[in-house]
C-alpha positions in Angstrom: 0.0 0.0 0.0 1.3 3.4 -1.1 1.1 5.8 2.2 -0.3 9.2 1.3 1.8 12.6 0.8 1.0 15.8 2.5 -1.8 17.4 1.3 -1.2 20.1 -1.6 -3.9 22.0 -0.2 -2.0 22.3 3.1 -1.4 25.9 4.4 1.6 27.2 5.4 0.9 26.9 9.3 -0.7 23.2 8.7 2.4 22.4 7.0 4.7 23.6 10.1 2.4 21.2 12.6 3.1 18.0 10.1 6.5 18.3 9.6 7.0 19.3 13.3 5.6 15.8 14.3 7.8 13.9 11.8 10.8 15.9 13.3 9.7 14.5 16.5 8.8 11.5 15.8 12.4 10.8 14.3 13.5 12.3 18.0 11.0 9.5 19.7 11.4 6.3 16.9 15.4 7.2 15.7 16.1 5.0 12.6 20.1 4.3 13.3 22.8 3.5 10.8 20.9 5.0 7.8 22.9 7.8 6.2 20.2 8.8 3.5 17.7 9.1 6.2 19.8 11.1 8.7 20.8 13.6 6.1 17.1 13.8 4.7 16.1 14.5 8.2 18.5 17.2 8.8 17.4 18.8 5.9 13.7 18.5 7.0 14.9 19.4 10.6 16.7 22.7 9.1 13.7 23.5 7.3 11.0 23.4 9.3 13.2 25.3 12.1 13.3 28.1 9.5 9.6 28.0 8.5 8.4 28.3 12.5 10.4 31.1 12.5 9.6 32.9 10.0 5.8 32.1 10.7 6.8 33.3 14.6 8.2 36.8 13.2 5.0 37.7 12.4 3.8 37.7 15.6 6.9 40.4 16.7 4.5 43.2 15.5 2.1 42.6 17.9 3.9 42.2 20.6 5.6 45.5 19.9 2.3 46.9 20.4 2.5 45.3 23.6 5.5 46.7 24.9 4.1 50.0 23.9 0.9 49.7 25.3 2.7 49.0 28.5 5.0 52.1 28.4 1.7 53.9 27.5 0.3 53.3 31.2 3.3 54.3 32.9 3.4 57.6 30.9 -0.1 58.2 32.2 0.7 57.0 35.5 3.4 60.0 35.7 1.3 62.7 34.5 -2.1 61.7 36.3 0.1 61.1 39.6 1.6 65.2 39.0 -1.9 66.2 37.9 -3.6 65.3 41.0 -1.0 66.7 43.4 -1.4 70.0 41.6 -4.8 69.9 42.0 -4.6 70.0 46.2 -4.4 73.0 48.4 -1.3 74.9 48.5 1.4 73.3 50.4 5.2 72.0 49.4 4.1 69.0 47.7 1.9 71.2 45.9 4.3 73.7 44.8 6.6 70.9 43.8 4.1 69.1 41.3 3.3 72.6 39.8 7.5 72.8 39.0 7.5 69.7 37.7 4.3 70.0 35.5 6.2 72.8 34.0 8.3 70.3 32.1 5.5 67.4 31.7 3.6 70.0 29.8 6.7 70.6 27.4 5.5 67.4 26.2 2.3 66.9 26.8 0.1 63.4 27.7 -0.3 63.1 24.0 2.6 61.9 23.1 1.3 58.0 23.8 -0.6 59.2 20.4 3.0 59.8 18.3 4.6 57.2 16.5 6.7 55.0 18.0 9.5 56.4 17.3 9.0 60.0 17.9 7.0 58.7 20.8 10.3 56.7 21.8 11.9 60.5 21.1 10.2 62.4 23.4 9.9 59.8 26.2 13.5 59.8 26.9 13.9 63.7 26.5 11.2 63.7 28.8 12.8 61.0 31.2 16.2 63.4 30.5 14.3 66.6 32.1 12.9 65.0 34.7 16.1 64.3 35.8 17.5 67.3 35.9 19.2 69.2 39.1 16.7 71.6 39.7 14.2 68.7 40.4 15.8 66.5 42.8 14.0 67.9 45.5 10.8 68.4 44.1 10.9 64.4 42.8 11.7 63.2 46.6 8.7 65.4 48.0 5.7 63.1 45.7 6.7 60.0 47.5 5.3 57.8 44.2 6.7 59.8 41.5 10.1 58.5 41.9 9.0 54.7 41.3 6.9 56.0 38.4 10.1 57.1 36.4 11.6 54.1 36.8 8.6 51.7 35.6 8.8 54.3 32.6 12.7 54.1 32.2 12.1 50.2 32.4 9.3 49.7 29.5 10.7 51.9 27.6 14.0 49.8 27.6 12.0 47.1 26.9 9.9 48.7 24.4 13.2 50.0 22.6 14.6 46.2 22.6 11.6 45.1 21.1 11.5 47.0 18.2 15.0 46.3 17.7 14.3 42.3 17.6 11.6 43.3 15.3 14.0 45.4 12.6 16.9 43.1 13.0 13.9 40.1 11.8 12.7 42.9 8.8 16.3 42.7 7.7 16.6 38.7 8.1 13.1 38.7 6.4 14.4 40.8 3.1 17.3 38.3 2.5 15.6 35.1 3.8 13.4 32.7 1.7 9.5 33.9 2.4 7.3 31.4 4.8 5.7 30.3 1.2 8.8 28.9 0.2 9.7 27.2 2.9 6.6 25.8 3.5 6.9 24.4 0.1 10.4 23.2 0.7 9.1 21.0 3.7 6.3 19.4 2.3 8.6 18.2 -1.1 11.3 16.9 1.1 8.3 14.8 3.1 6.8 14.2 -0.1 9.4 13.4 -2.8 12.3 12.1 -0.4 11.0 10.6 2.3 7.8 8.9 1.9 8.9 6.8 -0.9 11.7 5.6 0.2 10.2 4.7 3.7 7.9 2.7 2.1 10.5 0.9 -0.2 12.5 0.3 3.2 9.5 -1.1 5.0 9.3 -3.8 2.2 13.5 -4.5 2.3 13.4 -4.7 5.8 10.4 -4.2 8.3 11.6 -4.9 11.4 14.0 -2.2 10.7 11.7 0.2 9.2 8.0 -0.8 9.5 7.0 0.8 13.0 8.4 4.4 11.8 6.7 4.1 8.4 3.0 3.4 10.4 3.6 6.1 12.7 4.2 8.5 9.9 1.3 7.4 7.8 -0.9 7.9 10.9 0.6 11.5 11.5 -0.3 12.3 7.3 -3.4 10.7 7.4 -4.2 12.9 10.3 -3.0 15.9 9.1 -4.4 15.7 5.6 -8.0 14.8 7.8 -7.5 18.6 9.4 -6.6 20.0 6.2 -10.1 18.7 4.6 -11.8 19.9 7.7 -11.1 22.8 7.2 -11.6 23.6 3.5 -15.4 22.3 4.2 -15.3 24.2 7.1 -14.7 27.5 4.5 -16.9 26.1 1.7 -20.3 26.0 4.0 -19.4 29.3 5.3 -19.5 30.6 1.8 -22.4 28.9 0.9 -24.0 30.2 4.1 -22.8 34.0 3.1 -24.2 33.4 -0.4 -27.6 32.3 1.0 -27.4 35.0 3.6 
């Protein structure tokens, strides 16, 4: 019996679960002394490693808008905690915020509306003035203002490395092979290297080869099930749309 191949219609994230599971499946059922099928599986290994990550950079964007989000709070935090202490009868602490909310208005609460990078900009010329001489004292007489700086200095930091894990994976992206191609690249070596000659193995010998060939039949079949799934899945919901 001729075991099936990956689907064609298999998407690019489909593809990454298959081959995944024959990656470790080779980890759980090795096949030793077999040098076409350890360098076929270091291909596929290779491969697969590439396509996950290149299907995982696209996620860096959103959690970019994360770390911003994040810095966001602590910006408001800052000027909310100065706002209200301005807001109190006169008194020392009072007079203080009203100093210090002189520079916060060089800025202004919108800025968590700029772009990230002139956001980025302003945030650590606003950090900068903050931290100026003149305001030492004034910083130690809001007992919570101090701590608020620092959670602002510290998502910022992690904002800023953030964004530069995301350009350093634009860059990779530009001169790397697109998620597309990889995903193509996986299911051929599955489908024109290593399925056949599993199966032509099985038959030579299959008490070498016969327990990894119906494990990896079982992991297509049920792959190529989900794949089906889901293109009915999108079918009735056109059909339902067009009826609608």
């Amino acid at each position: 019996m001729i075991m099936r191949k990956i689907s064609f219609n298999a998407n690019i994230n489909e593809t990454a679960e298959i081959c995944t599971s024959i990656v470790d499946l080779n980890k759980r059922q090795p096949i030793a002394e077999d040098d076409y099928f350890k360098v076929t599986f270091k291909k596929l290994t290779e491969r697969t490693e590439k396509l996950i990550g290149k299907i995982n950079a696209g996620g860096i964007n959103s959690t970019l808008k994360e770390k911003d989000e994040l810095r966001d709070i602590d910006v408001r935090a800052i000027f909310y905690e100065v706002e209200a202490k301005c807001n109190r009868r006169p008194s020392p602490e009072q007079k203080s915020a009203l100093r210090i909310n002189e520079t916060l208005d060089r800025y202004g609460i919108q800025i968590t509306s700029d772009s990230y990078t002139i956001e980025s900009a302003q945030i650590r010329a606003m950090l900068s003035d903050l931290k100026a001489p003149e305001l030492a004292d004034d910083l130690k007489i809001i007992p919570d203002l101090p701590a608020l700086i620092v959670n602002l200095e510290q998502s910022q930091k992690v904002f800023d490395n953030a964004n530069a894990k995301l350009l350093e994976q634009k860059q990779e992206r530009q001169t790397s092979k697109s998620a597309s191609v990889l995903a193509f690249e996986c299911k051929n070596i599955v489908n024109a290297e290593l399925i056949g000659y599993i199966g032509a193995m099985e038959q030579a010998n299959p008490d070498k080869y016969k327990v990894f060939s119906d494990m990896l039949e079982t992991l297509i079949n049920d792959a190529n099930a989900k794949v089906r799934d889901r293109i009915s899945a999108q079918k009735r919901k056109k059909e339902n749309e067009a009826e609608a």
